[in-house]
SELOVO-964809 format. One record per residue (C-alpha): residue number from 1; residue in three letters; x, y, z. Coordinates in steps of 0.2 Angstrom, whole numbers, padded with zeros to 4 digits. Example, Ala and Ser with C-alpha at 12.3 -4.5 7.8 and 13.67 -1.06 7.14 Angstrom:
residues 2
NODE    i   aa      u      v      w
NODE    1  ala   0062  -0022   0039
NODE    2  ser   0068  -0005   0036
***
This chain:
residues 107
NODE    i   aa      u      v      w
NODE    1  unk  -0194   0416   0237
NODE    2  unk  -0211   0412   0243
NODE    3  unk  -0212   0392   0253
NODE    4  unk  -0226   0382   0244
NODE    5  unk  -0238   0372   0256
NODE    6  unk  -0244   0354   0259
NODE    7  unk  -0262   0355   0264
NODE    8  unk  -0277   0343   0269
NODE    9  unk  -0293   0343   0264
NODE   10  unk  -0306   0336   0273
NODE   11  unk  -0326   0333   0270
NODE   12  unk  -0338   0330   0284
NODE   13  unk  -0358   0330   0284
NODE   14  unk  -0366   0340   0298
NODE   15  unk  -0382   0334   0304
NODE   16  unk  -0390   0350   0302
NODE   17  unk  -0388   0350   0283
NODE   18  unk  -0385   0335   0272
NODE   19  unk  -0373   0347   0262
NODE   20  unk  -0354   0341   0266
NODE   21  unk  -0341   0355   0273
NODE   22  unk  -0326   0357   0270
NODE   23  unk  -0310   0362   0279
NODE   24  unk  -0292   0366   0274
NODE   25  unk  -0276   0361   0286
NODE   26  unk  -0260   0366   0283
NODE   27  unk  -0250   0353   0287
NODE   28  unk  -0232   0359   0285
NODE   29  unk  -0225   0376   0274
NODE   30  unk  -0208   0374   0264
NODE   31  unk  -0194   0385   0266
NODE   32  unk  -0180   0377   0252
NODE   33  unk  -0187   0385   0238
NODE   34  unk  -0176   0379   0224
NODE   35  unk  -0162   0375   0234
NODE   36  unk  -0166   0374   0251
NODE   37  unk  -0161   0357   0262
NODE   38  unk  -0180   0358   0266
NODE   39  unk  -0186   0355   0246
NODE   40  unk  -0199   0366   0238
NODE   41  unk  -0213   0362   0225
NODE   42  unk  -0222   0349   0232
NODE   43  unk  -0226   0335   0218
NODE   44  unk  -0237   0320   0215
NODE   45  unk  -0248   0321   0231
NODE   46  unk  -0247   0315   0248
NODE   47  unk  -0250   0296   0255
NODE   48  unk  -0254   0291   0270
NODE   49  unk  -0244   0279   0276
NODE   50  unk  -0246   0264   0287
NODE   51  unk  -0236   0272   0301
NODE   52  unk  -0249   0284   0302
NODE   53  unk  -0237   0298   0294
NODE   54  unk  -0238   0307   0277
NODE   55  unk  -0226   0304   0264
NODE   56  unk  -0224   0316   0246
NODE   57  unk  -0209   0321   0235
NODE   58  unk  -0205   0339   0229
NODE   59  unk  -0195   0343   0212
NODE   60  unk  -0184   0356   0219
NODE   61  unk  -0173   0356   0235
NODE   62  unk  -0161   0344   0243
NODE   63  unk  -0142   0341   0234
NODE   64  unk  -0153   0347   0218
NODE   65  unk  -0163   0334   0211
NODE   66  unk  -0177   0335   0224
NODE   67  unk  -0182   0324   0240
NODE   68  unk  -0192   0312   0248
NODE   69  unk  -0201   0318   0264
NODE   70  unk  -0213   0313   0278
NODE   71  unk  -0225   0324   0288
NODE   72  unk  -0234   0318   0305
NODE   73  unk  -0253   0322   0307
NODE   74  unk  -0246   0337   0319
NODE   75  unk  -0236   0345   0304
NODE   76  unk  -0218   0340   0309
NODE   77  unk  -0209   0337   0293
NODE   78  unk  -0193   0327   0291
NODE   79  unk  -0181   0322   0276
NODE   80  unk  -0179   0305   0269
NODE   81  unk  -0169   0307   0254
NODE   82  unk  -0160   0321   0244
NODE   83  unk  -0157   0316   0227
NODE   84  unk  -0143   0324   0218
NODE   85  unk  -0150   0322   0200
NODE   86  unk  -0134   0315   0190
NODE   87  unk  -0130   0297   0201
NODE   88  unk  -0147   0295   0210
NODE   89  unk  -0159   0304   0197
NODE   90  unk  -0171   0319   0198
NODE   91  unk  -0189   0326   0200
NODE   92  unk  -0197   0312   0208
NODE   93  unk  -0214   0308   0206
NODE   94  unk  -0227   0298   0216
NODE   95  unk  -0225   0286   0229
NODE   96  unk  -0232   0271   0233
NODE   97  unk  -0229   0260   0248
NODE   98  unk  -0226   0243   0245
NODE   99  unk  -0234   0227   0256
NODE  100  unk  -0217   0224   0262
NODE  101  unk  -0218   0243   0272
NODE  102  unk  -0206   0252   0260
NODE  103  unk  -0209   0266   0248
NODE  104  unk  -0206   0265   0228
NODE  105  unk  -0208   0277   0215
NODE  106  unk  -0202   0284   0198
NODE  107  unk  -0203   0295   0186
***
């Protein structure tokens, strides 16, 4: 199975040309697939924590229900939490980090 990507986009102005650029970074390519530890099918976008770090949810991977992840600005990804779909839920949507430094979301 082919591994899906998480990528940046980023805009810039030149000073030769009032026109902005763009650039593409690939931040991190997943393995998991559907059942891979590493998740696949990356959902509901990436934020950017206060840490600095990037944090997103994919539908697929982890104990089956999908996972919570974080990727550094240098593309080191690490998981947070495997759901297992019938005790935790499933297919987690967008997050949000709270005031108090912790992450919520639903579906």
């Amino acid at each position: 199975m082919l591994g899906c990507s998480l990528a940046l986009m980023s805009v810039a102005n030149s000073q030769a040309s009032s026109a902005p650029t763009w650039g593409l970074t690939n931040l991190y390519v997943f393995q998991g697939g559907i059942s891979g530890p590493d998740g696949g099918m990356p959902y509901g976008g990436l934020i950017l924590g206060t840490d600095g770090n990037y944090y997103g949810t994919t539908w697929y991977g982890g104990t089956g229900g999908g996972t919570v992840f974080k990727v550094t600005p240098q593309g080191t990804e690490s998981l947070i939490y495997a759901f297992s779909g019938s005790q935790d839920g499933q297919l987690p949507s967008r997050l949000v980090e709270g005031t108090d430094g912790n992450l919520y979301g639903g579906r």
